[in-house]
N, C-alpha and C positions, 0 to 999 in steps of 0.2 A: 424458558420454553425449550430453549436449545438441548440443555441438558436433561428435559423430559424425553425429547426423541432419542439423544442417544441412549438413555440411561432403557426406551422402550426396544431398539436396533438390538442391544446386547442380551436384555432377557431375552425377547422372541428368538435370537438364535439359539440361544441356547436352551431354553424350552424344544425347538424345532431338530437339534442335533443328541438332544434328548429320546425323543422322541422316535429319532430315526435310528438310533445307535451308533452317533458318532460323538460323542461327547467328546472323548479322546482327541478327533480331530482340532474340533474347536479348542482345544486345549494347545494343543501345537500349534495352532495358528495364531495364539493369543501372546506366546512365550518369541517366538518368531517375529510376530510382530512388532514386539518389544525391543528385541534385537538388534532389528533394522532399524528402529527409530532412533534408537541408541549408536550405532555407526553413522548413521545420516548425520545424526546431530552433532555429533565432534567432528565429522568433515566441514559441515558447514559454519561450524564454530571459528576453523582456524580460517577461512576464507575471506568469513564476515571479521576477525579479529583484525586479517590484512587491513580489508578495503578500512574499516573502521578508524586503523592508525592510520593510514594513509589521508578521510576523511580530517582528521585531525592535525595532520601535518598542514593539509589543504588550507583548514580554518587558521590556525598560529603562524600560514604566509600571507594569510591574505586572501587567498585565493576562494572563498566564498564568498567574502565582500564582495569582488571582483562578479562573479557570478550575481549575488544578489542586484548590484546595478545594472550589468547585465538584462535581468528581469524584470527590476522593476517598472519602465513604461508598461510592458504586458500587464502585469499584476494589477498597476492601476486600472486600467483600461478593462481588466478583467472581472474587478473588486473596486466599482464607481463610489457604493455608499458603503467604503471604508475609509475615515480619514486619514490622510498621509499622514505620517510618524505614527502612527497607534501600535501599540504591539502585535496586534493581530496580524496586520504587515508583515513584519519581521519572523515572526514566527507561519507562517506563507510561505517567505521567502525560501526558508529554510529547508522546511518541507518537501516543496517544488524540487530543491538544491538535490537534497538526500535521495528524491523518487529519479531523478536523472542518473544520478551515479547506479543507480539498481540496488540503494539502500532502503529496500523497502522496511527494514524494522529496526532503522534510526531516524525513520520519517515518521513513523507510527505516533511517536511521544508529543516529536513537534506539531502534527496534525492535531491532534487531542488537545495543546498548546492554544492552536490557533482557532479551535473552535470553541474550544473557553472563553478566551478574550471577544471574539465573535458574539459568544452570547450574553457579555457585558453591553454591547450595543442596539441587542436585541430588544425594542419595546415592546412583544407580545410572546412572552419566554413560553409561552405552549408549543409554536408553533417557528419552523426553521428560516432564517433570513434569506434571502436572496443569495446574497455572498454565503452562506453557508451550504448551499446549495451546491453555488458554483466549485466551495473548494472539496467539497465529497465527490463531486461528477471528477475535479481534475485527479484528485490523489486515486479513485479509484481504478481512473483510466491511465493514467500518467505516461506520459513521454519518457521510455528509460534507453539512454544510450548505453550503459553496460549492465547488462541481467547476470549479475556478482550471484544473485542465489542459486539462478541455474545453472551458473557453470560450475559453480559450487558441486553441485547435486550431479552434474553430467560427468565432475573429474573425481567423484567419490564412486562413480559405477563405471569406473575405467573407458570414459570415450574418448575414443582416437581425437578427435576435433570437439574439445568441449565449447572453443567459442566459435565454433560456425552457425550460430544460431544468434549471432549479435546482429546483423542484416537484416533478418526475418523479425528478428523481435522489435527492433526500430521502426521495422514498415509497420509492425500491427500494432504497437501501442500508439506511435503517430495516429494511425486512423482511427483507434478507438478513440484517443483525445479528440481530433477533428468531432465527430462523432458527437462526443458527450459534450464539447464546447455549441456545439451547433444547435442541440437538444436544450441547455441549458440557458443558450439565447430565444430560442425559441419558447419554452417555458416562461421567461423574465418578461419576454413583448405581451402574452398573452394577461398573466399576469396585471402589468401595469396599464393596459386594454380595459382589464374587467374594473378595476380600481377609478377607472374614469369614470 
């Protein structure tokens, strides 16, 4: 469906620049825009290549382990009807680990991961588990103590202070999590309400 709207976004303008006689324009804004995507993305290449090895120094000291027990009373607590040791756990944990550091697209895999294994446990595969709920609401809201992509993106467009926005972004993914954790308790009570 998604790529019915854009595929609808691109002929309509350019039906519409047609139209008006700016074809040409759309045409430079189309090569331009290529451009830029293409500078973004090797900036943000070598940034996330950092954080990535570093991510991986992390894991080969330990130090995710460290993190994941760190987590996991919350996790439990957060994912009741998941049994302890199942891989779904683990690949959670990870998850959680990756969307903190502000690796948001080395979390992507393990989410996908963890929602696999999720719907091994699942007894009515039409429809999304509880915990499956809960780990969409966290990964999409998530708690990021370093936002790797936008500083990325703020030292690829020369800003004096790329990481002054780590403050700001810690108070607001904090309260979207609060937020979506409190919705997603709230959804679970109602839930096993109606089931009664």
């Amino acid at each position: 469906m998604l790529n019915v709207i854009w595929l609808a976004l691109i002929v309509i303008s350019i039906v519409v620049a047609a139209v008006n006689g700016r074809l040409d324009a759309v045409n430079q804004a189309a090569f331009e825009g290529a451009k830029t995507g293409v500078t973004v993305a090797f900036g943000l290449v070598s940034v996330l290549a950092f954080w990535m090895g570093l991510m991986r120094i992390a894991e080969k000291a330990g130090l995710l382990d460290v993190l994941a027990r760190l987590l996991a009373p919350l996790i439990n607590r957060l994912f009741p009807d998941v049994p302890n040791g199942h891989p779904a756990m683990a690949y959670i944990l990870s998850n959680m680990s990756a969307n903190l550091l502000g690796l948001g697209n080395a979390a992507t895999p393990m989410g996908l991961k963890a929602m696999e294994e999720l719907q091994k446990l699942n007894p009515d595969k039409q429809h999304a588990t509880p915990a499956m709920c809960t780990l969409l609401a966290i990964n999409t809201a998530s708690i990021t103590l370093i936002p790797t992509t936008m500083i990325a993106i703020r030292m690829q467009y020369g800003s004096a202070h790329p990481v002054e926005i780590v403050g700001t972004t810690l108070l607001a993914s904090f309260g979207a999590t609060a937020v979506a954790l409190l919705l997603d308790r709230w959804y679970r009570y109602r839930h096993t309400r109606r089931l009664k």
